[in-house]
mmCIF file of the C-alpha atoms, coordinates in Angstrom:
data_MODEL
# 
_entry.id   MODEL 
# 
loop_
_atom_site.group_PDB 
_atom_site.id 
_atom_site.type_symbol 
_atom_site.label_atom_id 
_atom_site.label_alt_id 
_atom_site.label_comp_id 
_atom_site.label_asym_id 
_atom_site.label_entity_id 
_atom_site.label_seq_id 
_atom_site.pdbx_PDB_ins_code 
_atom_site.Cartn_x 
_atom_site.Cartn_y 
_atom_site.Cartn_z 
_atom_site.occupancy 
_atom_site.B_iso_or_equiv 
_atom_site.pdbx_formal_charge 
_atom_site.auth_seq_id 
_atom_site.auth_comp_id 
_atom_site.auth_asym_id 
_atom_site.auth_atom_id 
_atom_site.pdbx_PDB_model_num 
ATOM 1   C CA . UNK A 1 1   ? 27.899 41.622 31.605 1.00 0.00 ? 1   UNK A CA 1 
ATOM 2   C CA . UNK A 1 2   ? 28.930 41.215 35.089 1.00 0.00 ? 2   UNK A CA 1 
ATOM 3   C CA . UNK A 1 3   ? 31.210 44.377 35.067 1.00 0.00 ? 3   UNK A CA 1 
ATOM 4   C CA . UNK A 1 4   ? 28.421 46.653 33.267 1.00 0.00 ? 4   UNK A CA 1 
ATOM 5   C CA . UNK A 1 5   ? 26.038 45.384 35.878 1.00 0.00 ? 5   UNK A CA 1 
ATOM 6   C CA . UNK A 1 6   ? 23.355 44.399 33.498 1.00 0.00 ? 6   UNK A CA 1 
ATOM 7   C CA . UNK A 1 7   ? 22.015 40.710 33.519 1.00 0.00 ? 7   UNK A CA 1 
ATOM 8   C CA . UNK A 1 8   ? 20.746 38.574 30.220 1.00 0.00 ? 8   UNK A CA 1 
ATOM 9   C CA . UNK A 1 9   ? 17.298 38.047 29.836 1.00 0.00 ? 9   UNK A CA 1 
ATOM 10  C CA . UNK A 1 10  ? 15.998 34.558 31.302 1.00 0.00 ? 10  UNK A CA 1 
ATOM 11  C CA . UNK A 1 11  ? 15.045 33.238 28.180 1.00 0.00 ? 11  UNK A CA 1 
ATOM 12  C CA . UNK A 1 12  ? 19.106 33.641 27.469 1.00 0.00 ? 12  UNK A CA 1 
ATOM 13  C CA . UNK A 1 13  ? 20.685 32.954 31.348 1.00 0.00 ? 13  UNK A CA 1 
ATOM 14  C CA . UNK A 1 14  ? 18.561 29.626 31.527 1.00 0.00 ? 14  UNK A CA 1 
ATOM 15  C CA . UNK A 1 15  ? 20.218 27.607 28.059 1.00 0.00 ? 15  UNK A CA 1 
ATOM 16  C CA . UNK A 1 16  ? 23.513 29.165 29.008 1.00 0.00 ? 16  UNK A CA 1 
ATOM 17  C CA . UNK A 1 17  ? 23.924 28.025 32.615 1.00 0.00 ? 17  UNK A CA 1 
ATOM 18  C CA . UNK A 1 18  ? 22.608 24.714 31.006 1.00 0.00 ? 18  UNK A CA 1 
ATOM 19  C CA . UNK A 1 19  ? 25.617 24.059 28.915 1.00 0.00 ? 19  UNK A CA 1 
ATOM 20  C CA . UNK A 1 20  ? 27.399 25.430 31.846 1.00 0.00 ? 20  UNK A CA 1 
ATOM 21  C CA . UNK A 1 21  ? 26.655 23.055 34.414 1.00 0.00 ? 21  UNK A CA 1 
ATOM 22  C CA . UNK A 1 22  ? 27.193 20.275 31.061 1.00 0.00 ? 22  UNK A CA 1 
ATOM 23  C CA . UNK A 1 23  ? 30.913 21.187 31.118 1.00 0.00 ? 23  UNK A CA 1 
ATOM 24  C CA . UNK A 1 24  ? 32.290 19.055 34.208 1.00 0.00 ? 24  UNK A CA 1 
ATOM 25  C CA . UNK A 1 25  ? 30.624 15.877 33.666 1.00 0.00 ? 25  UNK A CA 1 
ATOM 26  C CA . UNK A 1 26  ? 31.104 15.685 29.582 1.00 0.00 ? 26  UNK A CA 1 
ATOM 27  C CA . UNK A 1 27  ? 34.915 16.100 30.121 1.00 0.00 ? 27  UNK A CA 1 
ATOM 28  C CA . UNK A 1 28  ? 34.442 13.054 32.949 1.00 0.00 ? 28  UNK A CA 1 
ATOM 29  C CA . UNK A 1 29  ? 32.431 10.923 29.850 1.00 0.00 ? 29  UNK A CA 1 
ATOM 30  C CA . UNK A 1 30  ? 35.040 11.486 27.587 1.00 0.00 ? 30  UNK A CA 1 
ATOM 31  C CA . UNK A 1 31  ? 37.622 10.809 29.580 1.00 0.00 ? 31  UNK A CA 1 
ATOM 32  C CA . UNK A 1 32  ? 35.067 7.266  30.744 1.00 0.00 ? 32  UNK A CA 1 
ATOM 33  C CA . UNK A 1 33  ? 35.457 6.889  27.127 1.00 0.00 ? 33  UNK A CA 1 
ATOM 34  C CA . UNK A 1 34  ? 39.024 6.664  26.788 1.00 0.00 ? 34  UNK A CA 1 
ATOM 35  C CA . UNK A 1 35  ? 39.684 4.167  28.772 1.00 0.00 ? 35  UNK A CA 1 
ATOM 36  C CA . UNK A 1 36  ? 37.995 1.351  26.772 1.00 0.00 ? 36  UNK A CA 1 
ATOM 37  C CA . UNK A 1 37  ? 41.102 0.357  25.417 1.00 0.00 ? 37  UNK A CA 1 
ATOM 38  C CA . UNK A 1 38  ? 43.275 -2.365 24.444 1.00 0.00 ? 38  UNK A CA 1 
ATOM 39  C CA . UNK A 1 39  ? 46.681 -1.140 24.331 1.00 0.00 ? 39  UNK A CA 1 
ATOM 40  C CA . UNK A 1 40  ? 49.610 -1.234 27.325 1.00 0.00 ? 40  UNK A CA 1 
ATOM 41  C CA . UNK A 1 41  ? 52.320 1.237  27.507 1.00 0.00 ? 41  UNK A CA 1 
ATOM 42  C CA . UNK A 1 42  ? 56.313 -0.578 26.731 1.00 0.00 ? 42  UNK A CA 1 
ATOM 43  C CA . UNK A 1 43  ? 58.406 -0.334 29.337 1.00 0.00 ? 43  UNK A CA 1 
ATOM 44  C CA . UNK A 1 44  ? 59.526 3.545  28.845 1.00 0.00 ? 44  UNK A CA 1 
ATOM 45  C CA . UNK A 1 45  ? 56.218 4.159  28.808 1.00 0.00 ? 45  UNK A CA 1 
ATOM 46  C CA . UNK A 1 46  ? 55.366 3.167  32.323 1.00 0.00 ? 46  UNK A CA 1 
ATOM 47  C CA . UNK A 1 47  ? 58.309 4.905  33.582 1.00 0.00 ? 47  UNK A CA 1 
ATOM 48  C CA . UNK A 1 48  ? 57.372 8.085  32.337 1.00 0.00 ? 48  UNK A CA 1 
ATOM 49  C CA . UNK A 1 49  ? 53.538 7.300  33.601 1.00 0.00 ? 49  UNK A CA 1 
ATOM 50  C CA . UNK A 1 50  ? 54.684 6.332  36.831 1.00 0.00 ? 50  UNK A CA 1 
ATOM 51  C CA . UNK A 1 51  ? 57.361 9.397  37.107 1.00 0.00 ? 51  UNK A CA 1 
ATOM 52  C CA . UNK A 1 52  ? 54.909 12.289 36.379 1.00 0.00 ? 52  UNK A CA 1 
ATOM 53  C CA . UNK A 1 53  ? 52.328 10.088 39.091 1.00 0.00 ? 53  UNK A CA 1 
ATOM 54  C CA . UNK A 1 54  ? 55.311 10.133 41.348 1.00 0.00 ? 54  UNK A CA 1 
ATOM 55  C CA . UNK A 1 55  ? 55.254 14.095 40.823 1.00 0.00 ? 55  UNK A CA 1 
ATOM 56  C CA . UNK A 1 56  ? 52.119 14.602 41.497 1.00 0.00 ? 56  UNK A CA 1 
ATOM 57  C CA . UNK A 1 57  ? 51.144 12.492 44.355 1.00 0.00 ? 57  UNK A CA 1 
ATOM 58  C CA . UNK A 1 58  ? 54.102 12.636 46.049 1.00 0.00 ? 58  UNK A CA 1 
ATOM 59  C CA . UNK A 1 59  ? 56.477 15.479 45.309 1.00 0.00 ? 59  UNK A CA 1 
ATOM 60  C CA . UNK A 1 60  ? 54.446 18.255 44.717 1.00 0.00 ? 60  UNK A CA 1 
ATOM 61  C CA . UNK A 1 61  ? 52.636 17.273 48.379 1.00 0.00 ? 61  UNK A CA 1 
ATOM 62  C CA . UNK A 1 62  ? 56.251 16.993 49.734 1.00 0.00 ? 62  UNK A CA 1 
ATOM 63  C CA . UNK A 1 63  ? 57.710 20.192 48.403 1.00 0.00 ? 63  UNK A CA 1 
ATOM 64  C CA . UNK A 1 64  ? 53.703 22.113 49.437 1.00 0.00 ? 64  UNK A CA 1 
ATOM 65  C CA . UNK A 1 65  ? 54.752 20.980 52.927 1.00 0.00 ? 65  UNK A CA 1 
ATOM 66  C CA . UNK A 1 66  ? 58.528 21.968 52.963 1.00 0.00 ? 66  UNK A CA 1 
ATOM 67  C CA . UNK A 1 67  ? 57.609 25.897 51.975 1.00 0.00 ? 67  UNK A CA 1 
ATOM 68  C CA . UNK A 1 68  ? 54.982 25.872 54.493 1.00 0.00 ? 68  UNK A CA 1 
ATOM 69  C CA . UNK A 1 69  ? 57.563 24.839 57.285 1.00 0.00 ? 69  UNK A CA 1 
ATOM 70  C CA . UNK A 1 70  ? 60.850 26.259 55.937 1.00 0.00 ? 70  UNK A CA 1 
ATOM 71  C CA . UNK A 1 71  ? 59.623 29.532 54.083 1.00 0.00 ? 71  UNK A CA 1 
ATOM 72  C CA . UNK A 1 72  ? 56.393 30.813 56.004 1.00 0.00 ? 72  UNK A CA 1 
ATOM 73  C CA . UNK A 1 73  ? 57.163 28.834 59.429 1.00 0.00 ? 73  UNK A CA 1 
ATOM 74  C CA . UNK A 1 74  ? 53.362 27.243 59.304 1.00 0.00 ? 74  UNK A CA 1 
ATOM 75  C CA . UNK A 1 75  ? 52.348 25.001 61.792 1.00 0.00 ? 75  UNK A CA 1 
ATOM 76  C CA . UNK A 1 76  ? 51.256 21.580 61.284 1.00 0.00 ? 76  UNK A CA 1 
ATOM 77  C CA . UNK A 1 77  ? 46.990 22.544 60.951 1.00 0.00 ? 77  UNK A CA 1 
ATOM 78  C CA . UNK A 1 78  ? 47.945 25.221 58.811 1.00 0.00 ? 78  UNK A CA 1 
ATOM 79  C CA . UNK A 1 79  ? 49.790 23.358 56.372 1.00 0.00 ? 79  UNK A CA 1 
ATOM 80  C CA . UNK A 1 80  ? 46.402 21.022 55.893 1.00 0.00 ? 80  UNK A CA 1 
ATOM 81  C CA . UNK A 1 81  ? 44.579 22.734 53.405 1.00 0.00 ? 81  UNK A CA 1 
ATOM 82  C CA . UNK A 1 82  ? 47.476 24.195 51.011 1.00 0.00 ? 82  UNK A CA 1 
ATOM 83  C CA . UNK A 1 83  ? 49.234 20.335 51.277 1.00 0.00 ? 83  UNK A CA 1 
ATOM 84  C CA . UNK A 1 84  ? 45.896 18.578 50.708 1.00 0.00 ? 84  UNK A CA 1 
ATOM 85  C CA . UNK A 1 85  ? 45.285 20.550 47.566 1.00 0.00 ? 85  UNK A CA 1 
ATOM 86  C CA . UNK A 1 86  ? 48.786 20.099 45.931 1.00 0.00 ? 86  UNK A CA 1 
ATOM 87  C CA . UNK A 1 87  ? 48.134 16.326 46.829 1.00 0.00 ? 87  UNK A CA 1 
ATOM 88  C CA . UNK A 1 88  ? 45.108 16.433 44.662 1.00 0.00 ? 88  UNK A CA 1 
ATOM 89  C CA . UNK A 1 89  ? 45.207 14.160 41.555 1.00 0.00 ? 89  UNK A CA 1 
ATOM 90  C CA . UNK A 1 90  ? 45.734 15.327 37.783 1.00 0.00 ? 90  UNK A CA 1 
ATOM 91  C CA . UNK A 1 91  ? 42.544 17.666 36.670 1.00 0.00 ? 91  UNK A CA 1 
ATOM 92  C CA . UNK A 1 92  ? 40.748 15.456 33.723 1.00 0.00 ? 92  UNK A CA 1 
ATOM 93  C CA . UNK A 1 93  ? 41.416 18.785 32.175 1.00 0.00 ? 93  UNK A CA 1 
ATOM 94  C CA . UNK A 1 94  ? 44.823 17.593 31.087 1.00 0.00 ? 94  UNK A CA 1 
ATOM 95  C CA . UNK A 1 95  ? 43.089 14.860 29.007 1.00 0.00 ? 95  UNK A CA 1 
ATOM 96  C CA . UNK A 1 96  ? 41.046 17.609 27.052 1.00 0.00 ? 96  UNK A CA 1 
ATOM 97  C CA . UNK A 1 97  ? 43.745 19.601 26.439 1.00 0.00 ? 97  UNK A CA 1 
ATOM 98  C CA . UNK A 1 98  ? 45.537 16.668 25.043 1.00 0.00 ? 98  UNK A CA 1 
ATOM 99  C CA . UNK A 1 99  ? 42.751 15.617 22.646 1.00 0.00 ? 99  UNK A CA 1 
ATOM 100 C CA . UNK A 1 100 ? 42.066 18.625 22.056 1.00 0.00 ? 100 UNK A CA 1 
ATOM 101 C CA . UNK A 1 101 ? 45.252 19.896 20.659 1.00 0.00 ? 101 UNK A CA 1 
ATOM 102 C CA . UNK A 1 102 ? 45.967 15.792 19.140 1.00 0.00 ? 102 UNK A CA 1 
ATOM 103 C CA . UNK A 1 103 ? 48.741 15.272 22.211 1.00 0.00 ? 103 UNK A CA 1 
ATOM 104 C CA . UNK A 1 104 ? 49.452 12.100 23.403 1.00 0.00 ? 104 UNK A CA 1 
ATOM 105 C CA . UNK A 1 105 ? 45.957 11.216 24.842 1.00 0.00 ? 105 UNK A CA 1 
ATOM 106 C CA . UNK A 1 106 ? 46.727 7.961  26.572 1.00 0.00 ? 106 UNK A CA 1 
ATOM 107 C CA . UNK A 1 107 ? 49.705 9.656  28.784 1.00 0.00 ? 107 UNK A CA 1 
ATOM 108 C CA . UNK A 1 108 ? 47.010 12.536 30.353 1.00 0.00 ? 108 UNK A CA 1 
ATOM 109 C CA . UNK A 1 109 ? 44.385 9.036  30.419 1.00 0.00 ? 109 UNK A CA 1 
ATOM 110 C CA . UNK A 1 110 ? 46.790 7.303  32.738 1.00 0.00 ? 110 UNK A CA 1 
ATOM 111 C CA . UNK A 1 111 ? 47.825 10.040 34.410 1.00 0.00 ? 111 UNK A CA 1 
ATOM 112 C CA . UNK A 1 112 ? 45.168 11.031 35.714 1.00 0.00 ? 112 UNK A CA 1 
ATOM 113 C CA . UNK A 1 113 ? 43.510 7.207  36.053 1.00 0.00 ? 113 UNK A CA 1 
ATOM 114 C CA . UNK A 1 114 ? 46.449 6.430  38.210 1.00 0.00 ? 114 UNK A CA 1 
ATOM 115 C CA . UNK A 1 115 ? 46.681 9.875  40.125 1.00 0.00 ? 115 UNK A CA 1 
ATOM 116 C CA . UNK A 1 116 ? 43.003 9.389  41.075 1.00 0.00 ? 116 UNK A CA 1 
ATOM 117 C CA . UNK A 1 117 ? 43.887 5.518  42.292 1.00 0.00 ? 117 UNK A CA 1 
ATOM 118 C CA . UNK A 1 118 ? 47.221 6.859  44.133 1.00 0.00 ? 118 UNK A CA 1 
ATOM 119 C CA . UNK A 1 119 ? 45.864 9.863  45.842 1.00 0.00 ? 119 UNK A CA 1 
ATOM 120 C CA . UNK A 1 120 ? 43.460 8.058  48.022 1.00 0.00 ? 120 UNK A CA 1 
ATOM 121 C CA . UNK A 1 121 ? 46.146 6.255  50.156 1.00 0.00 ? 121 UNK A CA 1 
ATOM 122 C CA . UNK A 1 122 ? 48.042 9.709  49.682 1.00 0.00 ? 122 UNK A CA 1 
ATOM 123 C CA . UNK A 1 123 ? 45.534 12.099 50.691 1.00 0.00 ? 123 UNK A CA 1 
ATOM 124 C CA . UNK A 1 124 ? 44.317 10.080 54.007 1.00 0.00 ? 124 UNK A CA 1 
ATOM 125 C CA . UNK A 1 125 ? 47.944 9.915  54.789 1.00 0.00 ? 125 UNK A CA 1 
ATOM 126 C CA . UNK A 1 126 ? 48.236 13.335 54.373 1.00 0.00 ? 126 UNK A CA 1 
ATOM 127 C CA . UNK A 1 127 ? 45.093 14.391 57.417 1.00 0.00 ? 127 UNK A CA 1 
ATOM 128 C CA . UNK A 1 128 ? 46.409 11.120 58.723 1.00 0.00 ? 128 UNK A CA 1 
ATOM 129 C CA . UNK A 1 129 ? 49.773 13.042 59.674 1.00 0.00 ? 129 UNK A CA 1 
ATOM 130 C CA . UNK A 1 130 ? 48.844 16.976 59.185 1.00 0.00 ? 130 UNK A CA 1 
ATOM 131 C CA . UNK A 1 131 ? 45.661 16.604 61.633 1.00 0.00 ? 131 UNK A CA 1 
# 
């Protein structure tokens, strides 16, 4: 509609941005939901749990901050914003997907549980140095 130029009706917009502005915190309730549970990953499966954390928290941050310095030749304040973001922790979007498509739901859970947990030491430490 946006590209024709033409807008919908109120009586349309108004339920639409509704379920809109629904979107963001039903995904956080479901993923609430999933974590009532009982069951601990074995020992492989805190590896893997803590590797892709590892990933996220730390490597992607690391490797954000190593182009920025080694590619573009960015100065510490510029490298901020673009570190800070790949620092973020895992989207509860991965958690959807994964029940959505019947993937292992307890992986994207912990992931991003433990990502969430993780990146607030990470994150400060990132303005902490970068500021």
């Amino acid at each position: 509609m946006a590209i024709l130029g033409l807008q919908l009706p109120s009586p349309v917009a108004s339920p639409l941005r509704t379920v809109g502005a629904a979107a963001i915190p039903t995904a956080l309730f479901a993923l609430g939901m999933s974590l009532n549970t009982q069951e601990r990953p074995d020992a492989s499966g805190r590896t893997e749990r803590l590797s892709l954390v590892g990933l996220k928290v730390i490597v992607q941050p690391l490797v954000a901050f190593l182009l920025g310095v080694l590619l573009l030749g960015a100065e510490r304040e510029a490298l901020l914003a673009p570190v800070l973001c790949s620092g973020l922790p895992s989207a509860q979007n991965t958690y959807i997907y994964a029940a959505e498509y019947q993937l292992n739901t307890d992986l994207a859970r912990d992931a991003v549980l433990l990502s969430t947990l993780l990146s607030m030491v990470s994150l400060s430490l990132i303005v902490y140095l970068l500021s």
